[in-house]
N, C-alpha and C positions, 0 to 999 in steps of 0.2 A: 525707193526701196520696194520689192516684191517678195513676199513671201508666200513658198508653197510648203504648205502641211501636208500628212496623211489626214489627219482627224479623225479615223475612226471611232465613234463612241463610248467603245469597249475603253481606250486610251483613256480618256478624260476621266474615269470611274475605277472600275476596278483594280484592270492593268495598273491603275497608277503611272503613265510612264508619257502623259502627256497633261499641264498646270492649264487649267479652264483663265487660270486669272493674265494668260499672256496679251489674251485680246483686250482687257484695261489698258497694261502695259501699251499695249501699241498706237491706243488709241491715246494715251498721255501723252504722244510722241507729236513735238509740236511739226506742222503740215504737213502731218502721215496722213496719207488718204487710202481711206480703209478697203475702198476696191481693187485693192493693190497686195489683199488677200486671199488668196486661193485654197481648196481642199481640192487632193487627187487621191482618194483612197486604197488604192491599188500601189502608191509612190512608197518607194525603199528608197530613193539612193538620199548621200548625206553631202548636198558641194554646196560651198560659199566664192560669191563671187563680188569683189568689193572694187568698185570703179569702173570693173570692165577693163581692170590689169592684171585683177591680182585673184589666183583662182586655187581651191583647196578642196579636190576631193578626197571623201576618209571614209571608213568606219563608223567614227565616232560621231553619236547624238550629240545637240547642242546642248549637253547636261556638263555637272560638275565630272563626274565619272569617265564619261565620253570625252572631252574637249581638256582636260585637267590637271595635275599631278597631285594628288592625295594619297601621301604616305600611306601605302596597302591599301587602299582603297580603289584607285584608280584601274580601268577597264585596260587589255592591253588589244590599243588599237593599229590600225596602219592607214596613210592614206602619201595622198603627192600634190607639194602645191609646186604652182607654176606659174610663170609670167607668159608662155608662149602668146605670140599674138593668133597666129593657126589654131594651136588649141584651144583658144579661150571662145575664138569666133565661132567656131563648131560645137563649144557648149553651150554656145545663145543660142545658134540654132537648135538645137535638141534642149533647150531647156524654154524655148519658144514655142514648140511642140505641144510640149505638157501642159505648159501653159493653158495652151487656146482650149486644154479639153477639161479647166478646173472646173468645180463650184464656188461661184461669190461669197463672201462669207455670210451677207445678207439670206441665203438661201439654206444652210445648216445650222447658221450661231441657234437658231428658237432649239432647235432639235436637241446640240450641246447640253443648251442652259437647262431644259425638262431632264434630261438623262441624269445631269449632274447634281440639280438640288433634289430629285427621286433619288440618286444613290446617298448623298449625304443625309439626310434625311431617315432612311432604314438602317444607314451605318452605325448612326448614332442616336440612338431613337430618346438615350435619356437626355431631358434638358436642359440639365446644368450642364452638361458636354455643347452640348449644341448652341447655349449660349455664347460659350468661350472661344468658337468658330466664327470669325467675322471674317466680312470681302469685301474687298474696297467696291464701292459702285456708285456710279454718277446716277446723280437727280432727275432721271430721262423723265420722269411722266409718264401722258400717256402717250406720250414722240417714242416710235420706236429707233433704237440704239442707231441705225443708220440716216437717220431724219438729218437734212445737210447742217440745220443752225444748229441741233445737237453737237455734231462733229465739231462746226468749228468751236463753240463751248467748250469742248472736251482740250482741245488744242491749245484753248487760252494757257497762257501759264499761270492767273490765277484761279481756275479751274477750279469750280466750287463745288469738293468733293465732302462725301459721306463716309464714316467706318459704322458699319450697323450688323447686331449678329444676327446670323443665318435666321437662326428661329423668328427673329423678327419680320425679316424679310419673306421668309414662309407665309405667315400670319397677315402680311397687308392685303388688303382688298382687292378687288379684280381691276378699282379703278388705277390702282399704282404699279401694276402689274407690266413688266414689259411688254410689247407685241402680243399678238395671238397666232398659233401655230397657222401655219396657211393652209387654207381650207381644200388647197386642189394640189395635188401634186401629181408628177408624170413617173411613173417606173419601169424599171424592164423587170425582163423574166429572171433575170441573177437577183430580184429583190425578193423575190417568191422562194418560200423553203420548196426543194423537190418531193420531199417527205412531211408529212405528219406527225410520226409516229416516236417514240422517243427510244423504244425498245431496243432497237440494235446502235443504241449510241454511246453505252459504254467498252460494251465488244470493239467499235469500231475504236473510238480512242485510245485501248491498250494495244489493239494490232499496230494504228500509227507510232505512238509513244513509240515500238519497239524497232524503228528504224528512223534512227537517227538525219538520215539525207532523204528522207519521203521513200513514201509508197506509190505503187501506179495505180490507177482503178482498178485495172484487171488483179494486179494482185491480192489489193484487198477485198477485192469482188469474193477471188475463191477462200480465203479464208475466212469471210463472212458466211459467206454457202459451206462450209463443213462444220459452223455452228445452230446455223437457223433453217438446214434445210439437208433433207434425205437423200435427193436425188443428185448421181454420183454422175449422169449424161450434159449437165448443165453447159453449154458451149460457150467459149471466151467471149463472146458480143452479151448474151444475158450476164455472164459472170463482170464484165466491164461496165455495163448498165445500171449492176445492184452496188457496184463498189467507187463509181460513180455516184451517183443518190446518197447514200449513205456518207459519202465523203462532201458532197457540195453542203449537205445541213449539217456537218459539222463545221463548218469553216460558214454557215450561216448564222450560226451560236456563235459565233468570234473562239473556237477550239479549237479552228484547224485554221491552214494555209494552204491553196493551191500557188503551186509555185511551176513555170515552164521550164522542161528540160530538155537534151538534146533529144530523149526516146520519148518526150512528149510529159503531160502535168502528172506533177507530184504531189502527194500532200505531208503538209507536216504539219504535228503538234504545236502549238500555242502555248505559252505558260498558262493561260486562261483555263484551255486543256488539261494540264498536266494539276493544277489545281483541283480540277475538279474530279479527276479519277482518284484524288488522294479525301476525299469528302464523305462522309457519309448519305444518306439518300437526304434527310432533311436538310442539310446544307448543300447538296445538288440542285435538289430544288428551287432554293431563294436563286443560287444565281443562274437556272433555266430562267427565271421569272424577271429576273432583272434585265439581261438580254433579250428576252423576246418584248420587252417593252421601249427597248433602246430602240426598236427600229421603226424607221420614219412610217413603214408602209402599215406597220401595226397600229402604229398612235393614230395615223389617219384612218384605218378601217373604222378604227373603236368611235372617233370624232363623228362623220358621217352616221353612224347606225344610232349616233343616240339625236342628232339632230333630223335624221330622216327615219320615221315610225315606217316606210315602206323599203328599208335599204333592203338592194339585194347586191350580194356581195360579188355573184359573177358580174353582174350589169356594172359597178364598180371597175372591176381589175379590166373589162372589153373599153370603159371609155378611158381609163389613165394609165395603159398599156400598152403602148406603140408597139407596131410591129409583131403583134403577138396573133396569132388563130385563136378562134374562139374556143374552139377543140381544146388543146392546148391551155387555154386557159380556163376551164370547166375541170379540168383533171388537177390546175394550181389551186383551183377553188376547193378542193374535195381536201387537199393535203393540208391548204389552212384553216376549214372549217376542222379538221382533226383537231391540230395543232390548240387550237382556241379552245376546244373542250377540253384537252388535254391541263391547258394551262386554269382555264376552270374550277377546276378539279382540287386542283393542288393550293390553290390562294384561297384565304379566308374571305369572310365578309369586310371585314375592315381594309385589307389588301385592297378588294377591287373597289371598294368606297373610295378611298384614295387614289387609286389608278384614275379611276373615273375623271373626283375632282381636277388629278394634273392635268388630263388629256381634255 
């Protein structure tokens, strides 16, 4: 069996629309072999393919909703299964594709599992609630989850499992701790906000919101410029640049979606999004806070600066940067050095005591 996910972070936490506990599940699965799990974050489509006869592309998520019939409840979805042998071979190939370009799950789960017990954790900060939240988790030590005698343990069928609540599991020491974030990781430039600044990010959200099948750069470019700027000579390449920027760091917040269309990217709103223009500024805030600490490149800046007294953060993004100009990356360092003050700013003492301890 192979399984490919999105996993975006936002999914496991807020959104609600992706269960952290499936990788247990999979790993209960007697000789599941767990490299046989992939993340392709950018992945929409929803097909099941069982033997290599029997083939069902849909609409519908593998949820009760999605895949289900629940009196009023149920999504209304469409999809087409097939036996073809032609079309099934031509979905290996294009499902062989994606494949070769996943992440191992060894390479994200640390990311998941930090995002998830920080978001449970502020969700439910009283602790009789937090007691009554338990997750199933095996006895790993200090073997982290993918350790091969761990696996095969996990496989046994009688697999000698735990039910322990969350708060507890908070509470254990560093030696019971699963894995430690990895200390080096490689990024590109899509992991970098284009922007800093937070100010044109409600404007830019209710322009998206109000087109249902996206906006282009350029259009939201000039409706951005008849709020935040005087000059009426602005030409579509600056106007496409500013509504560009403004649209990549909203869709860097998990707000938005750039999506390709025939006349080129779109973007659209997010429930995530649409949440949050319905928020007042102090719950804007928590979940600015909670997103920009969802991402890998953050929790790694923050890692490195408190273990290196001489971090310097361009020196950073130039060696775990591929393919990027230094240029170029001195102008991504100016936008995240904002950004961080930004978020600074807004989080108490206690907040980044605890950010700390996670990361």
């Amino acid at each position: 069996m192979k399984v490919l996910i999105r996993g975006n972070v936002g999914e496991f936490t807020y959104q609600k629309s992706s269960d952290i506990s499936i990788f247990d599940s999979l790993l209960s699965i007697k000789k599941f072999d767990i490299n046989n799990v992939k993340r392709v974050t950018n992945l929409h489509m929803k097909a099941y393919l069982v033997d290599e006869r029997h083939l069902l592309i849909t609409s519908g998520n593998l949820t009760n909703n999605g895949m289900f019939v629940i009196s009023g409840k149920e999504n209304f979805e469409g999809g087409i299964s097939t036996n073809d042998p032609y079309i099934i071979s031509q979905f290996i190939k294009y499902f062989s594709h994606i494949w070769k370009q996943g992440e191992n799950l060894e390479d994200f789960y640390d990311e998941l599992e930090l995002a998830y017990i920080t978001y449970i954790e502020t969700e439910y900060s009283d602790k009789d609630t937090l007691q009554k939240i338990t997750r199933k988790r095996y006895k790993f030590g200090k073997k982290t989850i993918f350790d091969e005698s761990v696996i095969k343990d996990s496989q046994d069928e009688n697999s000698d499992c735990e039910e322990i609540g969350l708060l507890n599991y908070l509470l254990r020491s560093d030696d019971e701790t699963m894995g430690d974030i990895p200390k080096i990781q490689t990024f590109s430039l899509e992991d970098i906000p284009p922007v800093g600044t937070l100010v044109h990010l409600p404007s830019t959200l209710k322009i998206i919101s109000e087109y249902e099948d996206g906006i282009s750069y350029l259009d939201l470019g000039r409706k951005l410029r008849t709020i935040f700027s005087n000059s009426e000579s602005t030409t579509d390449g600056a106007n496409r640049k500013f509504g560009e920027e403004k649209g990549k760091f909203a869709a860097f917040l998990n707000f938005a979606s750039i999506e390709d269309s025939n006349s080129g990217k779109l973007i659209k709103i997010s429930k995530l999004g649409k949440t949050y223009l319905k928020m007042e500024n102090e719950d804007r805030n928590k979940i600015i806070k909670d997103v920009f600490f969802d991402k890998s490149i953050v929790v790694s800046i923050m890692r490195h600066s408190i273990e290196d007294p001489d971090f310097d953060l361009l020196e950073f993004l130039v060696a775990n940067c591929a393919g990027a100009t230094r240029s170029t990356l001195q102008r991504k360092a100016g936008a995240l050095r904002e950004l961080f003050s930004y978020i600074s700013a807004i989080c108490t003492e206690e907040e980044l005591q605890m950010i700390l301890k996670n990361v």
